[in-house]
C-alpha positions as CSV (number, residue, x, y, z in Angstrom):
1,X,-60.4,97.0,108.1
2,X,-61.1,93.0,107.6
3,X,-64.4,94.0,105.5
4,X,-62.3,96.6,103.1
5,X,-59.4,93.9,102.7
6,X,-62.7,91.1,102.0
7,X,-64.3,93.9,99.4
8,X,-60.7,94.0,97.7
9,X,-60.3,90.3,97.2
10,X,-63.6,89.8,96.1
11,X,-63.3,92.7,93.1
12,X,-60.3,91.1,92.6
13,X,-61.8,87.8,92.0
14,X,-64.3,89.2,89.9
15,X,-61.8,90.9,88.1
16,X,-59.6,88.2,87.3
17,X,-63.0,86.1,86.7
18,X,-64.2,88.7,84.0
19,X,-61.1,88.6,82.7
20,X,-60.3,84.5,81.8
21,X,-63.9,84.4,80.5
22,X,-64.0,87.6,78.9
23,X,-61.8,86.9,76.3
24,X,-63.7,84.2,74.3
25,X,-64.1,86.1,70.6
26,X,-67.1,84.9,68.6
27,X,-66.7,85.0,64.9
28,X,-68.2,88.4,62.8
29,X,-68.9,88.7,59.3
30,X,-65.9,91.3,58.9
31,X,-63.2,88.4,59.2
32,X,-60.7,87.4,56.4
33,X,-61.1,84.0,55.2
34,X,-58.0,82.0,53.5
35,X,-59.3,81.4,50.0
36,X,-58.1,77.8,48.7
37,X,-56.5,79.1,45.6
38,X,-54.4,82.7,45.0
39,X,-55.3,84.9,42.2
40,X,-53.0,86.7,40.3
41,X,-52.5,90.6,40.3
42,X,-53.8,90.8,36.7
43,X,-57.1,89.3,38.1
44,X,-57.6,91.1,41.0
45,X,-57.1,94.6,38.8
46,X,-59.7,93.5,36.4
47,X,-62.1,92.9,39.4
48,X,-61.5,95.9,41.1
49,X,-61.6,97.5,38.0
50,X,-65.2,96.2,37.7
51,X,-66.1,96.6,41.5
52,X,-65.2,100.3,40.7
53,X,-67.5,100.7,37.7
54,X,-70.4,99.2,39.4
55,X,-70.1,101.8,42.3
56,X,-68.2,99.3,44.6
57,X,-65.7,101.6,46.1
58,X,-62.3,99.8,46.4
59,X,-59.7,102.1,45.6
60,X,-57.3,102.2,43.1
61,X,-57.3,99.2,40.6
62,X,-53.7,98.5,41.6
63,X,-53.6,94.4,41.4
64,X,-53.4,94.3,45.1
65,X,-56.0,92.7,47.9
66,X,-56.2,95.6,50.7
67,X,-58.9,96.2,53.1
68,X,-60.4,98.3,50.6
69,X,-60.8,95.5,47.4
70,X,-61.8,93.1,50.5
71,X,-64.7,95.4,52.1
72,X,-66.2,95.8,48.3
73,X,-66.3,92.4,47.8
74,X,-68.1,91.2,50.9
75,X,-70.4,93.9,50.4
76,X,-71.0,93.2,46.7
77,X,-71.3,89.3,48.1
78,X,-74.1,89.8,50.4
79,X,-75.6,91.9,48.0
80,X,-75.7,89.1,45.6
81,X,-76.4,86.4,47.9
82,X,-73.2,85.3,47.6
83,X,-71.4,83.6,50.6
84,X,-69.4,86.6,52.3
85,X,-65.6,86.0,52.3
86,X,-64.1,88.9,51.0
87,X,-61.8,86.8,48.8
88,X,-62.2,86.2,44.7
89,X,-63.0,82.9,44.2
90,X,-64.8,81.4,41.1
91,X,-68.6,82.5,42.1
92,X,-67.5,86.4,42.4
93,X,-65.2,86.4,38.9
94,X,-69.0,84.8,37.5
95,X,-71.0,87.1,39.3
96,X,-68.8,89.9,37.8
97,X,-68.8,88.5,34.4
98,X,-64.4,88.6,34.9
99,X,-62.4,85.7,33.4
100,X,-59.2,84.9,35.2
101,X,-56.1,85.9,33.7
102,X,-53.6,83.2,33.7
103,X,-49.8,83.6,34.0
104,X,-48.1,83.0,31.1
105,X,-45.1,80.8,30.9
106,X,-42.2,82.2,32.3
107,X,-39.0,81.9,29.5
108,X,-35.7,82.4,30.2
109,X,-35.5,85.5,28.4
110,X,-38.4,87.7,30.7
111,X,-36.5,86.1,33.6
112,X,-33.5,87.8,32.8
113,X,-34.8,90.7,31.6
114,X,-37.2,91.6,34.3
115,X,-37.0,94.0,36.8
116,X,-37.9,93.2,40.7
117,X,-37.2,95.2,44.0
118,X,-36.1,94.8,47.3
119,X,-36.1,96.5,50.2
120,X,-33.0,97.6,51.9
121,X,-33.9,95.1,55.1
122,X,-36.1,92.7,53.6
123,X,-35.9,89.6,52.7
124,X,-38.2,89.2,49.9
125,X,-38.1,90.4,46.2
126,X,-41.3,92.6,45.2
127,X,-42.8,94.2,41.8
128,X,-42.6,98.0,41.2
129,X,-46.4,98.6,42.7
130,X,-46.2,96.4,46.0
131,X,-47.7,98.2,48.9
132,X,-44.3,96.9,51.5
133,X,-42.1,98.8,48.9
134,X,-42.8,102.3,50.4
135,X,-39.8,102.5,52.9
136,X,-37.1,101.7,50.1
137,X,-37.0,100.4,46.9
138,X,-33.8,98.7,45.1
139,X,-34.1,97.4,41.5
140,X,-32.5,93.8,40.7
141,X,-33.1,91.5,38.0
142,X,-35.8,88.7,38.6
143,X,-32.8,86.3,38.1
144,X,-30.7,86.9,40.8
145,X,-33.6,88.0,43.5
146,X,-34.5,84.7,42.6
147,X,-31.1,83.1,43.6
148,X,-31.0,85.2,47.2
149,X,-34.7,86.1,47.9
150,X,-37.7,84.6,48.2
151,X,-41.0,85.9,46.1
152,X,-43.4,88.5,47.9
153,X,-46.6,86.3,49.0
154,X,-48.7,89.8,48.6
155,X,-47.9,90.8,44.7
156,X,-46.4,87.5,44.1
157,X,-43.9,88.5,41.4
């Protein structure tokens, strides 16, 4: 009986052991980096767009960074001999031959006039082809979503 109650504690042990050092995670190459600056969705549909016609498989040109866009563009990095983020950043839109597309300035007039949505139990205001508008989707004016809401950090309205 003593050596079955010794064999227990010492799997325990080695249990617990395995356990509080088994958890140390070593870094791969299919991680997400934070890129230091955000492009907008105009950019990211031109590079998909040209991922797509150079066989890079990243789904719909939709404006959006999925796992998809993200998978093409490490693949198309380490093809290149590019450093492998998974991000656009200035070497990949150079690589690609893809100039940025920068946001014009907002007027009074587009704020009024355009047309965001929200969620019935978020908090954030999103543009018609956001991926977190597939539950519900209820039209307001950028104007007041801007008054009650905060912007969408994914399609960045």
């Amino acid at each position: 009986m003593k050596s079955l109650k010794k064999k227990t504690i010492g799997l325990f042990m080695v249990v617990c052991l395995s356990l509080s050092v088994g958890h140390t995670v070593l870094p791969i190459d299919n991680t997400i980096s934070v890129s230091a600056k955000t492009y907008n969705n105009a950019t990211i549909k031109k590079v998909q767009k040209k991922l797509n016609k150079k066989g890079y498989k990243c789904g719909t040109a939709d404006g959006v960074m999925g796992k998809r866009t993200r998978k093409a563009i490490r693949l198309y990095q380490k093809l290149k001999g590019i450093k492998r983020t998974g991000n656009i950043n200035k070497k990949l839109l150079k690589s690609l031959h893809v100039k940025e597309v920068k946001k014009p300035s907002s007027k009074t007039s587009d704020v009024v006039s355009k047309t965001v949505y929200i969620t019935e139990t978020g908090s954030k205001y999103h543009t018609a082809g956001c991926r977190y508008l597939w539950n519900s989707k209820i039209a307001i004016s950028l104007k007041e979503a801007r008054k009650y809401y905060s912007p969408c950090s994914v399609c960045n309205p």
